[in-house]
Each structure stands twice: as structure tokens, then as C-alpha cells.
C-alpha positions as CSV (number, residue, x, y, z in Angstrom):
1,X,-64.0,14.2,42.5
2,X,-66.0,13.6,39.6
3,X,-64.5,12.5,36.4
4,X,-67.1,14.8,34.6
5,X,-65.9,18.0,33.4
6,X,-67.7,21.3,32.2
7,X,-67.3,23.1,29.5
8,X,-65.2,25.5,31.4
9,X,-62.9,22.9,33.0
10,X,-62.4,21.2,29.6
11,X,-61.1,24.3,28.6
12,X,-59.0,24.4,31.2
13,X,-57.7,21.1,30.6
14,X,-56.6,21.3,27.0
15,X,-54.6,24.6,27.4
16,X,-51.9,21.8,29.7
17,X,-52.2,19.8,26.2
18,X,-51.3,22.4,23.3
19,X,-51.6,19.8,20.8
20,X,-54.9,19.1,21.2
21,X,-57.2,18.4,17.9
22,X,-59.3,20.8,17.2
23,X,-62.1,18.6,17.7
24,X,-61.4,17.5,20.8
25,X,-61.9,21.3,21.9
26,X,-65.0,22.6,23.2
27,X,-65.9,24.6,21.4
28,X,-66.4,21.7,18.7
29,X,-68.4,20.1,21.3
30,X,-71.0,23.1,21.4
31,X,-71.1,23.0,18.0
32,X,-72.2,19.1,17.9
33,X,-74.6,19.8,20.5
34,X,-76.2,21.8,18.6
35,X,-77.1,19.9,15.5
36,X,-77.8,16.3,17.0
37,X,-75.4,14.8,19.3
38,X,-75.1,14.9,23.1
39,X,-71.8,15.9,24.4
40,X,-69.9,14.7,27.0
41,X,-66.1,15.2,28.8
42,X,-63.9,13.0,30.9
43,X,-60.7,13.7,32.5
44,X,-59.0,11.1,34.7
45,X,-55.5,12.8,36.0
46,X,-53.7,13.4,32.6
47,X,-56.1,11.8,30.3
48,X,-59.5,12.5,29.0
49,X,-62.0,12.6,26.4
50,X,-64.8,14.6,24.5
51,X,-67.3,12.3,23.9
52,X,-70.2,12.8,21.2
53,X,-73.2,10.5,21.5
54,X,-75.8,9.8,18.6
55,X,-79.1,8.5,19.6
56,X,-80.4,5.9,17.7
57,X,-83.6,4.0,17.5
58,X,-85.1,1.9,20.8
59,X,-82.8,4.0,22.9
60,X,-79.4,3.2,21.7
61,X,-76.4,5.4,21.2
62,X,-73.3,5.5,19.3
63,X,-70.9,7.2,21.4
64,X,-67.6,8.1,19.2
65,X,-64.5,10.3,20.0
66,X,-63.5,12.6,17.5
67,X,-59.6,12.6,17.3
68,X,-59.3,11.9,20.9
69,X,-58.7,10.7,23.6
70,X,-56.5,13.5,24.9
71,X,-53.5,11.1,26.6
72,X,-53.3,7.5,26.8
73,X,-56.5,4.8,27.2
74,X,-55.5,4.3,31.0
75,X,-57.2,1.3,32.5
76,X,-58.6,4.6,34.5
77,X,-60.0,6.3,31.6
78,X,-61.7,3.3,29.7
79,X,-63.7,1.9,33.4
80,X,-65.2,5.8,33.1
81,X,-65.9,6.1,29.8
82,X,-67.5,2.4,30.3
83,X,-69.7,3.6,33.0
84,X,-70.1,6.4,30.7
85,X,-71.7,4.6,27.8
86,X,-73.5,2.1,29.7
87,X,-75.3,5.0,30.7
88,X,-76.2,6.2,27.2
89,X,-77.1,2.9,26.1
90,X,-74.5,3.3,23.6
91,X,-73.8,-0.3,21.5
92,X,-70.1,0.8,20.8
93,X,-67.4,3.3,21.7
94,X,-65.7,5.0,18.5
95,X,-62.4,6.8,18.6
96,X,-60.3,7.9,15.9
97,X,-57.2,9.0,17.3
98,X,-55.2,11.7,16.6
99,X,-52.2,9.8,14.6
100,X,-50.5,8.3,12.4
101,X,-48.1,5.9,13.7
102,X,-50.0,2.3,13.9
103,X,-49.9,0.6,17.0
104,X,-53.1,-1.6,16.5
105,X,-51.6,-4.3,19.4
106,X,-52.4,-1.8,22.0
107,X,-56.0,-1.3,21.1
108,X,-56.6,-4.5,20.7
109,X,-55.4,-4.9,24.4
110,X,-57.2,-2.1,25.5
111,X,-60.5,-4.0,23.6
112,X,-61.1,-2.2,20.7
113,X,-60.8,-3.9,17.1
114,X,-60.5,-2.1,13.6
115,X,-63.7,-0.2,12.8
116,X,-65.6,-1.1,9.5
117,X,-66.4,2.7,9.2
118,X,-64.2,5.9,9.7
119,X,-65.8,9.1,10.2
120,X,-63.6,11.3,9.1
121,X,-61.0,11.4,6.1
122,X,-58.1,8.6,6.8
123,X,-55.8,10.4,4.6
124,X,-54.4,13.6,3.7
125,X,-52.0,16.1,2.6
126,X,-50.1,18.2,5.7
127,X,-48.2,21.3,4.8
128,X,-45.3,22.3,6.2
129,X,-46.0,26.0,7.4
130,X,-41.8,26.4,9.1
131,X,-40.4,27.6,6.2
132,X,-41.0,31.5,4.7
133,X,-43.2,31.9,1.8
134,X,-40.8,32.0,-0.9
135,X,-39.8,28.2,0.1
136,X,-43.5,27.1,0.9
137,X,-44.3,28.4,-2.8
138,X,-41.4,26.6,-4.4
139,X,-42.4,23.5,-2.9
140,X,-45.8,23.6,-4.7
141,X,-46.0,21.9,-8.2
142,X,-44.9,24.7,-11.0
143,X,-49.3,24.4,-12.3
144,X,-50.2,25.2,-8.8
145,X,-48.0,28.3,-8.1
146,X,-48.8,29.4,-11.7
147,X,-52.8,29.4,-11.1
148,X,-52.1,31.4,-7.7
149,X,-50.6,33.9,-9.9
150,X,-52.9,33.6,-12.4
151,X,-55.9,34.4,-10.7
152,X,-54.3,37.3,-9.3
153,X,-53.1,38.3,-13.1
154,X,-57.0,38.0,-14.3
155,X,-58.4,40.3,-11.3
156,X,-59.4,37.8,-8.9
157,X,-59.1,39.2,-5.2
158,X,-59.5,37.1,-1.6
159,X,-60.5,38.6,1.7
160,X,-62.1,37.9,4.7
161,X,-65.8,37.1,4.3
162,X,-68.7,37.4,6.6
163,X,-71.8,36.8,5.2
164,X,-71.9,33.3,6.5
165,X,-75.7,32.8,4.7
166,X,-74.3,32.8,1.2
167,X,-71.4,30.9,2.2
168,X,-73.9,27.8,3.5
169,X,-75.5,28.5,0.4
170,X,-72.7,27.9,-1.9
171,X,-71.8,25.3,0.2
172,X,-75.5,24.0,-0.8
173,X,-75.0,24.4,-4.9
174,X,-71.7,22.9,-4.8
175,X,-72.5,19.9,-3.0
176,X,-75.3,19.0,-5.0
177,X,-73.3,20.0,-8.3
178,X,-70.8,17.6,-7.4
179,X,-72.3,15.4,-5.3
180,X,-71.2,15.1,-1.5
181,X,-73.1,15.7,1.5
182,X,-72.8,19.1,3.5
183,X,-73.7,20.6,6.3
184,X,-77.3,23.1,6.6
185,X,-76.4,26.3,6.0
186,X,-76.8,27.3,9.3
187,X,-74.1,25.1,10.6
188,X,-71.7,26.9,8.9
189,X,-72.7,30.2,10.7
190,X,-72.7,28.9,13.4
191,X,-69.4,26.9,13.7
192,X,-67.8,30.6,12.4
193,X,-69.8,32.4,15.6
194,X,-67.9,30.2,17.9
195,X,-64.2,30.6,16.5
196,X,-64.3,33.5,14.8
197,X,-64.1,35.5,18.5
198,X,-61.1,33.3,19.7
199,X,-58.9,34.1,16.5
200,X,-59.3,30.4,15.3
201,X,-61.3,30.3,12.2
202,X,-61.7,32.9,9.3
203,X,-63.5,32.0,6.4
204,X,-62.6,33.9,2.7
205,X,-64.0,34.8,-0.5
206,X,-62.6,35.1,-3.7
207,X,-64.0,37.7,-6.1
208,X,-64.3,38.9,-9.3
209,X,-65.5,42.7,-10.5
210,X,-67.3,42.0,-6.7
211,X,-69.1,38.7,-7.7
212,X,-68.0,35.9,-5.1
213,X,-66.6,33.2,-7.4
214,X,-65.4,30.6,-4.4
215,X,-65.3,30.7,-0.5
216,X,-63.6,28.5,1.8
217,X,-63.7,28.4,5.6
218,X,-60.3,27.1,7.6
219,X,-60.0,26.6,11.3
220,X,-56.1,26.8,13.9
221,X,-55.8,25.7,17.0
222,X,-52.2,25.1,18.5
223,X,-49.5,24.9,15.5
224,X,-52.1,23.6,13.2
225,X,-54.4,24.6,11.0
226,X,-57.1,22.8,9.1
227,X,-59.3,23.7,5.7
228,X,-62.0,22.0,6.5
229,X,-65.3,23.4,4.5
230,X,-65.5,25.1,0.6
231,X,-67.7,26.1,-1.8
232,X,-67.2,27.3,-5.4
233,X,-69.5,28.8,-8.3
234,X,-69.3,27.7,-12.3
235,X,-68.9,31.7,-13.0
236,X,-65.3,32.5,-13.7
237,X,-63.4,29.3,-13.4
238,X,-60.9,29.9,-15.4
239,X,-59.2,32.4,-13.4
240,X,-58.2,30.0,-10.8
241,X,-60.0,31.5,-7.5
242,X,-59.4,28.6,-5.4
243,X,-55.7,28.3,-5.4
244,X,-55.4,32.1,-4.6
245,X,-58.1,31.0,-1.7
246,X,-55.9,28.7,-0.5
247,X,-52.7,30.7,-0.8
248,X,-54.7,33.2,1.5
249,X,-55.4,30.5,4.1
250,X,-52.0,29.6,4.1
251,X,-51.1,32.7,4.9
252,X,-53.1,33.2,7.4
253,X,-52.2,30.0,9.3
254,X,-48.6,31.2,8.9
255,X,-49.6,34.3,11.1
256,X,-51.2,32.4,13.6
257,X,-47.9,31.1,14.4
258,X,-48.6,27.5,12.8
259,X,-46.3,25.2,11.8
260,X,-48.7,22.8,9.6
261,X,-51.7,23.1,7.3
262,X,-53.8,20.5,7.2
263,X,-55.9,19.9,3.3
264,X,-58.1,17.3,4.9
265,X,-59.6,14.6,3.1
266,X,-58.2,12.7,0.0
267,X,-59.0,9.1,-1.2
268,X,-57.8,6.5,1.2
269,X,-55.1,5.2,-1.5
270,X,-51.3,4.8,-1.6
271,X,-49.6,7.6,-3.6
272,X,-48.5,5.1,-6.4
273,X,-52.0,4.1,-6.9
274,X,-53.1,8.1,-6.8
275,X,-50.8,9.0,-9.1
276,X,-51.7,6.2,-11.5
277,X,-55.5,6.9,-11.0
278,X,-56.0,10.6,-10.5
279,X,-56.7,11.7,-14.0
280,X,-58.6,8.9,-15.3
281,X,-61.2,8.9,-11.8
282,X,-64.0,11.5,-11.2
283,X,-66.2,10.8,-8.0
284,X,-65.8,10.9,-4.6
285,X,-62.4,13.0,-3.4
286,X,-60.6,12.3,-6.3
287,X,-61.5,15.5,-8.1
288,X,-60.1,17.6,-4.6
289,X,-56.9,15.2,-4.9
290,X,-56.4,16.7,-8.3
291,X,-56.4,20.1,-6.5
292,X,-54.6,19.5,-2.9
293,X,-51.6,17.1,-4.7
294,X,-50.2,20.5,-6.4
295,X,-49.5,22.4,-2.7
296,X,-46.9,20.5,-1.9
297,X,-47.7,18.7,1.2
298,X,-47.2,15.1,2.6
299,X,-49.7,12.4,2.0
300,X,-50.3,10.8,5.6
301,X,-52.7,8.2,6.9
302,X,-54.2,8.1,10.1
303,X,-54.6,4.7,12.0
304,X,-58.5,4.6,11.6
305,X,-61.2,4.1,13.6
306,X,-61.0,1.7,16.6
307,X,-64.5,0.3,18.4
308,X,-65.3,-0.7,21.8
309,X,-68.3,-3.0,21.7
310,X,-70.7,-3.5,24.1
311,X,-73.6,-4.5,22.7
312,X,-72.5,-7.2,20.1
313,X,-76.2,-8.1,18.4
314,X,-76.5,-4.4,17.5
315,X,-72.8,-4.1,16.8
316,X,-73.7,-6.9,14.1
317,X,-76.3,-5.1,12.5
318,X,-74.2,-1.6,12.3
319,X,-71.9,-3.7,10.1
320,X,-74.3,-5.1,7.7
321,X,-75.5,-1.2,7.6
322,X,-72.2,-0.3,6.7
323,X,-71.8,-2.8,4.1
324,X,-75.1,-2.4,2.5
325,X,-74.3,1.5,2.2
326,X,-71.2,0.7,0.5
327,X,-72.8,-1.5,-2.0
């Protein structure tokens, strides 16, 4: 039988493994698909992988496995998934697993060595969702549950949203107001059309007088939850409408029978060096650290990205790309 699975039989797959990622689901697949990659999925007996695959110039790939693979790298796995990107021409296999604890000697027996670029966020905040709401609020810094309330003193209002077009578009004027990359507006539609039926992603806007003042977009799957896109406007600010956004989300994870919240994405730093640095720094994520520190959840690292290489030449020259970016 062939290692390859459909769309259907991945689905079928992940519902024996609960605590699947949500980006290892497929639906997260058909939403790649459709803006760039090529998907792929691999099941050998209790292990397997989504695979997304770039193309690159001359016919190369990168392939790379978000949060995955589901199981263990079995000698089994790794020989398909090696067939697999020989196929694709792909120079490297990336996968960024879906933990926390480090246990770098068994990738590096498996053959994979320390990526020089992660894809997504190394660190961030999880929220315990276990507790009721009374103890989830008291575990939030006094500012934070005082803004919730605040914005709820000076009118604001949150509710479900579905004009997906002028969420992208806020998505749009805040990233270029405070410069980070985003998504076309049209990804954001159309990653809400593919959850949004299966209970798993609502996306909210917070109002004022009926003039959308923030949105934000959060995605469950299992007994997690995740808040992965946001948007926000300069009217209003001062009434607070993102921590009652995210008091809403919370919420709503909590009736979804989740037992953690995941903020997603602050600077890869230890908390002493957060704490120290979060007032006086204002690019990258440190302006969303300022926010997520005062809900009240525990800063975690994941274990990074790990690469497979098999083409080392062009594995050397991805490298100097990733340095010359960072410079």
C-alpha cells in the first residue's frame, strides 16, 4: 500500500492523533495549496507527515513540515519522505516540531542539524484554559484585567465578524503602520471559509457606536487554541478594544472544550532579558510582547527548526540568503 495519503485519509489519520497541530491538519494544507506551495501527506503505520513544498528557481524545492511530523522520525518515515523530496527536487527537508522539550541528539541521529531559519515564532505565551474565568482573570496582570473592563466601561462591544474583506484590509493598514508582513487579503477569507464550517476558527470585531475599531481571527483544534492573525485601527485606542478581543477569544476557546490558548509569537528572548528590555524596545514583536505578557500565560520555547539536506551547494547558498537578510 502506498504511503501517500489523500486528503480524506489524512483526515482520517489525525482524528487517532487528537493532539495534532493545527497545521498539520488538512485543512491547513488546502489552504497552502492555494497560495503557493504544493502539498503533500505520508503516513507510515503510526507516523506521518504533511508536507509543504516551495518551488524555487532551476527546479528546486524547499520541502518543510509545519509542526509535524505526526509520531516519531521512524527509519520508515524518513526513507519515504526521502523518496519523497528527491522527487521534488527539494535541496532540504524542514520540520519544526511540535515541542518544547529539546532532544537535539536524536535529530542529529536521524540527520538533521539546527536550522539557521525558523519559520514560525520559536516562543510564546500558552494560557491555561482548565481553570473557570474568575481564576483565568486573576491570573492576568491587574493593567490587563483593568483594560478588559475598561473597554467595556467606555462602550466598546466584541462579536463575531464576517466580513472577511475588511478584516484583510485592516490586516493590510496595520501591517504597513507597523511594519510586518501579512497575508493578501484574500487569504484571510479564505483560511475563515475552510474552518469556519467545522467549528474551528471565528474571527471578532470590536466596536465602537458600530465603527470596527480592531478584529482578530483565532483558530482550535483538539484542546488547543491559537490567535494567530489581528488587525487594529488608530480610531479609539484608548478604550482598550484589543484586550476585550482577546477576553472574547478566550472565551470562546473555553467553550470549545480547550484546555490551552496559544498568543503565538513573541521575541525569541529569555524572560529576564524581556523584562529588562520590553519598555525601552519598539520593532519587531516586542510591541505584541508588551500586550500578550499581561494575560497571564507561560513563556515557552519550541526546539526550532531542524533540516535534512540533500543538496549541500544549494543548502550553502540558502544560508548566506539567510544571513544576508538578517543583516
Amino acid at each position: 500500500m502506498s504511503p501517500r495519503r489523500t486528503q480524506t485519509q489524512w483526515e482520517s489519520f489525525i482524528t487517532e492523533h487528537p493532539q495534532t497541530h493545527l497545521l498539520q491538519t488538512p485543512a491547513w494544507g488546502e489552504l497552502k495549496a492555494e497560495f503557493g506551495w504544493q502539498v503533500d501527506r505520508i503516513q507510515v503505520n503510526k507516523s506521518g507527515a504533511q508536507i509543504l513544498f516551495r518551488k524555487l528557481p532551476f527546479g528546486f524545492s524547499l520541502a518543510y513540515i509545519p509542526k509535524g511530523p505526526i509520531g516519531p522520525f521512524t527509519p520508515e518515515l524518513l526513507q519515504e519522505l526521502d523518496e519523497l523530496c528527491k522527487e521534488k527536487r527539494a535541496f532540504a527537508l524542514k520540520s519544526e516540531l511540535d515541542q518544547h522539550t529539546n532532544n537535539q541528539d536524536q535529530f542529529m541521529m536521524d540527520g538533521f542539524s539546527l536550522s539557521p531559519q525558523t519559520i514560525q515564532p520559536r516562543r510564546t505565551f500558552l494560557l491555561d484554559l482548565d481553570d473557570n474565568e474568575e481564576t483565568i482573570l486573576a491570573r492576568m496582570h491587574q493593567k490587563t484585567r483593568y483594560n478588559i473592563r475598561l473597554a467595556t466601561r467606555k462602550g466598546v462591544t466584541a462579536r463575531p465578524w464576517k466580513k472577511l474583506d475588511q478584516f484583510g484590509q485592516m490586516i493590510q493598514e496595520t501591517a504597513i503602520r507597523d511594519s510586518f508582513g501579512a497575508h493578501v487579503p484574500s487569504y484571510y477569507k479564505r483560511a475563515y471559509d475552510l474552518f469556519y464550517p467545522k467549528g474551528t476558527c471565528e474571527c471578532f470585531v470590536a466596536e465602537f457606536d458600530g465603527i470596527p475599531l480592531a478584529a482578530i481571527m483565532v483558530f482550535s483544534h483538539g484542546n488547543r487554541a491559537w490567535y494567530f492573525y489581528g488587525a487594529s485601527t488608530n480610531k479609539e485606542r484608548n478604550r482598550m478594544p484589543t484586550y476585550l478581543l482577546q477576553w472574547e477569544a478566550i472565551k470562546w476557546a473555553k467553550e470549545r472544550g480547550c484546555t490551552k490558548y496559544d498568543l503565538w509569537g513573541v521575541p525569541d528572548h529569555d524572560l529576564e532579558i524581556l523584562e529588562e528590555r520590553f519598555l525601552k524596545e519598539k520593532g519587531g514583536l516586542w510591541g505584541v510582547y508588551r500586550f500578550k505578557r499581561g494575560f497571564g500565560g507561560e513563556l515557552v520555547r519550541s526546539i526550532g527548526a531542524w533540516d535534512r539536506v540533500y543538496n549541500p551547494a544549494i543548502y550553502s547558498l540558502y544560508k548566506l540568503w539567510i544571513t544576508f537578510r538578517r543583516n
